[in-house]
C-alpha distance (Angstrom), angle and dihedral (degrees) to the residues before:
residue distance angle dihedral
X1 . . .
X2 3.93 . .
X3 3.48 135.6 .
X4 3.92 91.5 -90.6
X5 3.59 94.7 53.1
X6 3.69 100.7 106.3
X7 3.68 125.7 110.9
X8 4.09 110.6 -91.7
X9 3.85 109.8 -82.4
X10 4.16 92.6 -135.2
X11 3.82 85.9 62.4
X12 3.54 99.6 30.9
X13 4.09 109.7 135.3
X14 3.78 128.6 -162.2
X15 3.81 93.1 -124.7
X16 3.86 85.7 63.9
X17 3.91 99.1 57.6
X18 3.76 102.0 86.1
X19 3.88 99.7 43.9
X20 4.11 84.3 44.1
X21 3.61 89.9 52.5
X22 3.65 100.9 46.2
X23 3.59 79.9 51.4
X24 3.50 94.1 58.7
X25 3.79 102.9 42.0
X26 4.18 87.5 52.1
X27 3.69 77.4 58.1
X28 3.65 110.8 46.8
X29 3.94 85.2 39.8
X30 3.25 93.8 72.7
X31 3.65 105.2 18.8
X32 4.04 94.9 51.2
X33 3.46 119.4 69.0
X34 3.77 106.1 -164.2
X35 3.65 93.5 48.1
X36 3.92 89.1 43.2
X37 3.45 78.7 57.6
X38 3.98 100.1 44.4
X39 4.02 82.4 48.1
X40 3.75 93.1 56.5
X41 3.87 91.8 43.9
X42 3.93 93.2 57.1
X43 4.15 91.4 31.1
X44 3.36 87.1 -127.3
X45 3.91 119.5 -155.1
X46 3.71 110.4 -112.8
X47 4.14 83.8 -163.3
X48 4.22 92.3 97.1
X49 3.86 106.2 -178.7
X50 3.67 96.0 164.5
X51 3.93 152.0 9.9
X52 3.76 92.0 -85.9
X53 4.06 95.1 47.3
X54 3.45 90.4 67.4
X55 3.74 109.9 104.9
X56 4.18 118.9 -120.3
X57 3.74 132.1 -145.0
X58 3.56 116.1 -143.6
X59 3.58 109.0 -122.0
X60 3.53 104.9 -138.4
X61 4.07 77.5 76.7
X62 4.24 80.0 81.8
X63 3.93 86.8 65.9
X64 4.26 95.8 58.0
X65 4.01 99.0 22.1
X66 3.30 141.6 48.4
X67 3.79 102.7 -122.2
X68 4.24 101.8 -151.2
X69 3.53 133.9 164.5
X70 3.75 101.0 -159.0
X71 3.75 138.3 59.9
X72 4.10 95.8 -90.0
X73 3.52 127.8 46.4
X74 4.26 104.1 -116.8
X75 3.81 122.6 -118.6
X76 4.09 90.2 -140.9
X77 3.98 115.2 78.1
X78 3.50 146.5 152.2
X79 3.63 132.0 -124.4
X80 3.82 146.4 -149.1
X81 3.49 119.9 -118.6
X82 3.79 95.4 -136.6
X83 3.57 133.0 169.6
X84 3.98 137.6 -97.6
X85 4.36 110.8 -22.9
X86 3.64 90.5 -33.9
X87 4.09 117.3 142.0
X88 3.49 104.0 -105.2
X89 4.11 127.9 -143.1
X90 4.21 114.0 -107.8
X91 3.63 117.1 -163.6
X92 3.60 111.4 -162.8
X93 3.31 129.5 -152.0
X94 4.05 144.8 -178.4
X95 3.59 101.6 -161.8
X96 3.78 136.3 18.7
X97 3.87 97.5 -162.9
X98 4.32 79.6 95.1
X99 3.78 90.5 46.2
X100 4.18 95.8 53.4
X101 3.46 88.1 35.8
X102 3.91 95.5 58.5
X103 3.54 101.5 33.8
X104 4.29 91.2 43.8
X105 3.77 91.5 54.6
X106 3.81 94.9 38.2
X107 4.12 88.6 59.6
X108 3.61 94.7 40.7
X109 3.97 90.7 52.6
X110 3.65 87.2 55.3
X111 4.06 111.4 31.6
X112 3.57 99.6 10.5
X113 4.00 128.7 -122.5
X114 3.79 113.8 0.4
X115 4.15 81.5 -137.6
X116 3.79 90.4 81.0
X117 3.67 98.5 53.9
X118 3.81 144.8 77.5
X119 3.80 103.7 -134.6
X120 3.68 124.0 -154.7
X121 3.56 132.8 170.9
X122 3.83 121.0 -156.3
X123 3.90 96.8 -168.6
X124 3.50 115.1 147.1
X125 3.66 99.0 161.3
X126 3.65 99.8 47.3
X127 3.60 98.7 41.2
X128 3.87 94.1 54.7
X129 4.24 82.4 60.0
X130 3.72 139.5 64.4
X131 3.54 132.6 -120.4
X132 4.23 94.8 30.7
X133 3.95 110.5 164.0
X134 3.68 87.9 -172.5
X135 3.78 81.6 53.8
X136 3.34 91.5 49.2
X137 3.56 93.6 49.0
X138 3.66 102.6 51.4
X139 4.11 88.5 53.1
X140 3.86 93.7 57.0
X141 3.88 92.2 46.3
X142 4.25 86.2 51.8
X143 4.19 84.3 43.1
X144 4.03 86.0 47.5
X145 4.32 82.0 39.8
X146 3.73 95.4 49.0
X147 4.04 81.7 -179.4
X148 3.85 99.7 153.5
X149 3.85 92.4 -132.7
X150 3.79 95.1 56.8
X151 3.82 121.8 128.0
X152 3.86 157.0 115.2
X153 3.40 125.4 -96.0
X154 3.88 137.2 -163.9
X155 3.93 121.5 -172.2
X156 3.56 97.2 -25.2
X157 4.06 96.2 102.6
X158 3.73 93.6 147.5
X159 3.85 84.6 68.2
X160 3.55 96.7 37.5
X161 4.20 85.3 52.4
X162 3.61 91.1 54.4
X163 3.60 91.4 52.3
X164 3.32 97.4 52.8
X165 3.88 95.1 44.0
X166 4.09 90.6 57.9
X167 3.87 90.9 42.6
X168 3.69 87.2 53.0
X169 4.13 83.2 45.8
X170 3.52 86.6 61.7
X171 3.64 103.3 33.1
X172 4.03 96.1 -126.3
X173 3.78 106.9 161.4
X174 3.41 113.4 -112.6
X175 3.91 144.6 -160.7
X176 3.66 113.0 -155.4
X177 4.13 106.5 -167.7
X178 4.17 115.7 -172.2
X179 3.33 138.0 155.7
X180 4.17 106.6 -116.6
X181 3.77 103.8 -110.6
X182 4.07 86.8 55.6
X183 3.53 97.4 49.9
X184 4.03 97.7 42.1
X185 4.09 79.4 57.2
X186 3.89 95.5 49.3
X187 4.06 81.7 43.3
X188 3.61 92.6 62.7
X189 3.49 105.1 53.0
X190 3.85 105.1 31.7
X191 3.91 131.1 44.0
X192 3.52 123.8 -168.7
X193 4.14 139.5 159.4
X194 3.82 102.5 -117.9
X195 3.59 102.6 -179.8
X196 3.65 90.4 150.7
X197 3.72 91.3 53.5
X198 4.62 137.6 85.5
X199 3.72 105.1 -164.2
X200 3.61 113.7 -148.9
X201 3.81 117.0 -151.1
X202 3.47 102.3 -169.1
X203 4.29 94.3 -170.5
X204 3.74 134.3 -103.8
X205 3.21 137.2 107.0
X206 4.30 88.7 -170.2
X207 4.17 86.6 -161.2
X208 3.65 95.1 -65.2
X209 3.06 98.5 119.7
X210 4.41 144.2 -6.0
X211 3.57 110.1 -53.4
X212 4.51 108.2 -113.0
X213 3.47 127.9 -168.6
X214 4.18 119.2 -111.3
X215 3.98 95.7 -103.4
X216 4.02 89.5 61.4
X217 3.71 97.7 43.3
X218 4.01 87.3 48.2
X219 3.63 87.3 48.6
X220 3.54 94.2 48.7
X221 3.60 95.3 47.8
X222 3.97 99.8 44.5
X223 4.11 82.7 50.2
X224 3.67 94.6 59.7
X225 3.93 100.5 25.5
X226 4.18 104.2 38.4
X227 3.88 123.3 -157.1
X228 3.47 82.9 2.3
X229 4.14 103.9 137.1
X230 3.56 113.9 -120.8
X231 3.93 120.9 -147.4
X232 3.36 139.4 163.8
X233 3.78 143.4 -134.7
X234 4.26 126.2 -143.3
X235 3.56 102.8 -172.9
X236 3.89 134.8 123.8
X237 3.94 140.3 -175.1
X238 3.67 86.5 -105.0
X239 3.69 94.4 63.5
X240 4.04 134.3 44.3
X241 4.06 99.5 -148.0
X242 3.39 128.1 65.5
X243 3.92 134.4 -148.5
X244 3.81 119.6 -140.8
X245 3.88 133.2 -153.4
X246 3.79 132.6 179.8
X247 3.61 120.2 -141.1
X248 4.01 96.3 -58.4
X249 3.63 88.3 75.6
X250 3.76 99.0 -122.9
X251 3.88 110.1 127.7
X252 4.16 111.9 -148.4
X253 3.65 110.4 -148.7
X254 3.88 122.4 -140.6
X255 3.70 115.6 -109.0
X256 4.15 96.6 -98.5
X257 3.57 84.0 50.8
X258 4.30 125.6 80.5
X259 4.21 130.4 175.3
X260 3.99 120.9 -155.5
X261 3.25 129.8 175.3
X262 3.78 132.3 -127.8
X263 4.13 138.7 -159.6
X264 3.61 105.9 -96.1
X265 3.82 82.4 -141.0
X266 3.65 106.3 45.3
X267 4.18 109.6 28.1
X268 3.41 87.7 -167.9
X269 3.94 96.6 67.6
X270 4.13 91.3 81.3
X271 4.59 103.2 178.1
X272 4.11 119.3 -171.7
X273 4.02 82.5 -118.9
X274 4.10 149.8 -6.0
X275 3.63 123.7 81.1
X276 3.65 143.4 -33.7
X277 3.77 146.6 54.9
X278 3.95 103.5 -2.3
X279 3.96 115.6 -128.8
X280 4.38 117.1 -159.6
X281 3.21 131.1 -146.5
X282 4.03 102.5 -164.7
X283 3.89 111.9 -175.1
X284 3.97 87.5 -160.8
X285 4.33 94.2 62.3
X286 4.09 83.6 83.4
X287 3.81 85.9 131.6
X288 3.76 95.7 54.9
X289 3.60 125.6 -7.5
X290 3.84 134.8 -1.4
X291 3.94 100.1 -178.0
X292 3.63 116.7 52.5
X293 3.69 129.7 176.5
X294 3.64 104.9 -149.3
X295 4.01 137.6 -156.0
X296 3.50 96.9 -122.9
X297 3.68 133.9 99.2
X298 3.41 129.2 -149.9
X299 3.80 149.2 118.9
X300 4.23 122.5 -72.9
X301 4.08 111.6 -163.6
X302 3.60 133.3 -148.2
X303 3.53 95.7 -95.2
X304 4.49 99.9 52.6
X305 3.89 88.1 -103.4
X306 4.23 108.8 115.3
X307 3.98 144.1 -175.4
X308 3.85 122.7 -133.1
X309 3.90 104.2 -136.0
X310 3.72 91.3 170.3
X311 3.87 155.0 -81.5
X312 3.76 135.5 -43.9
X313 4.00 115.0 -121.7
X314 3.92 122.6 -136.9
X315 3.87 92.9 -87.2
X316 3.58 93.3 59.1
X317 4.07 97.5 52.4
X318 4.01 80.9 79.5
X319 3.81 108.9 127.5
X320 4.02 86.3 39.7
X321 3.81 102.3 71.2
X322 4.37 91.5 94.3
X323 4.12 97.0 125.5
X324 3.27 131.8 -132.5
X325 3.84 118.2 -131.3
């Protein structure tokens, strides 16, 4: 097995996922080293009889160790935007053909062919860093586009409004991606009707400004932008799929990609669905990790689909402090 052998995302099927991911973690048990090692410092069951028996790696493991499946650690990598002089997560990676081909099918699952849209990317706080998969991303979506009017913008919103107000003009479809704290400050000084238009706030507030909860930033946004469709991304550097909601809040995953939830107290105690800190499996982290035990807390539902209700603060990560040597 390599890190390319993993059924084709455009025909990937549901009833595939759990013999793909046992697959997967028979690989990356042997063929990672730091989860090897995480494995061995839990003793960790090999005997996986279900979604929630398989084990997760905490993923603030990405900020102190490179997290590879391979026998050499890659040169290429992506990187967390972070905040301050924090240590920031790197996901590295040998080969983006996985990445494109995750992320391109995810979209195209959810808003159809990139072809048909205008795609701009209002990222300020990615854009002014290196090593951005969400970056990355957005530029091979606009190179799958090829829509002459594409591009990113940083501060310049008086351009970026008279972009939008001629696309509108001409009613080109349009996909509008940016992080939240830029578009709450585009919100407040320009109004227009996009009904032409999905806005894609992809999260983050990176300490710019007071943290708000989803239903005021929707609120905000449909106030100054109306009938413009409001949608969300759930991705992270850590990960190389994405989950997508519209303006309910509950994100759908793709097929290769699953949530669980975990006890806050007890990170061991993994359930199909409920509340809690949200565990991935992602299909698409062949390269470096397919079971990831994330920071976030939220709510998983019978069905896979899941809502992000926040994030866990240092004094709940007990349970998760087991090293990795």
């Amino acid at each position: 097995m390599n890190f390319t052998d993993i059924p084709s995302f455009s025909n990937f099927k549901k009833e595939d996922f759990f013999s793909s991911a046992l697959r997967i973690f028979a690989w990356q048990s042997q063929h990672n080293t730091i989860y090897q090692s995480y494995l061995k410092n839990i003793a960790a069951s090999s005997d996986i009889k279900n979604y929630t028996d398989f084990p997760f790696l905490p993923i603030r493991i990405f900020k102190s160790h490179p997290v590879v499946s391979g026998l050499e650690i890659p040169e290429s990598f992506f990187e967390s935007s972070g905040t301050g002089k924090q240590s920031l997560s790197r996901h590295y990676y040998y080969d983006l053909n996985v990445y494109k081909a995750s992320f391109t099918e995810g979209f195209m699952r959810r808003f159809g062919a990139p072809q048909q849209y205008c795609i701009i990317g209002l990222l300020p706080s990615y854009l002014e860093r290196e090593h951005s998969s969400l970056v990355y991303m957005v530029h091979q979506l606009m190179q799958q586009s090829q829509h002459p009017l594409n591009g990113f913008f940083l501060y310049n919103h008086t351009e970026l409004f008279e972009l939008l107000k001629k696309l509108e003009a001409e009613r080109q479809p349009v996909i509008l991606f940016g992080t939240t704290f830029a578009l709450l400050d585009f919100s407040i000084s320009y109004m227009l009707p996009l009904s032409n238009t999905i806005i894609i706030e992809t999260g983050g507030m990176k300490g710019r400004k007071e943290e708000i909860i989803r239903e005021d930033l929707v609120a905000r946004l449909q106030l100054a932008f109306p009938l413009a469709q409001i949608a969300s991304e759930y991705g992270m550097t850590e990960l190389f799929s994405q989950a997508y909601a519209d303006q309910s809040g509950i994100y759908q995953c793709p097929p290769w990609m699953r949530v669980l939830v975990r006890e806050e107290d007890d990170p061991f105690t993994v359930l199909s669905h409920g509340k809690g800190a949200l565990n991935i499996i992602d299909l698409a982290n062949i390269q470096s990790c397919s079971f990831i035990a994330t920071d976030d807390v939220g709510e998983v539902y019978p069905d896979g689909s899941f809502r992000v209700l926040g994030r866990l603060d240092n004094s709940d990560l007990r349970g998760c402090s087991l090293l990795v040597h």
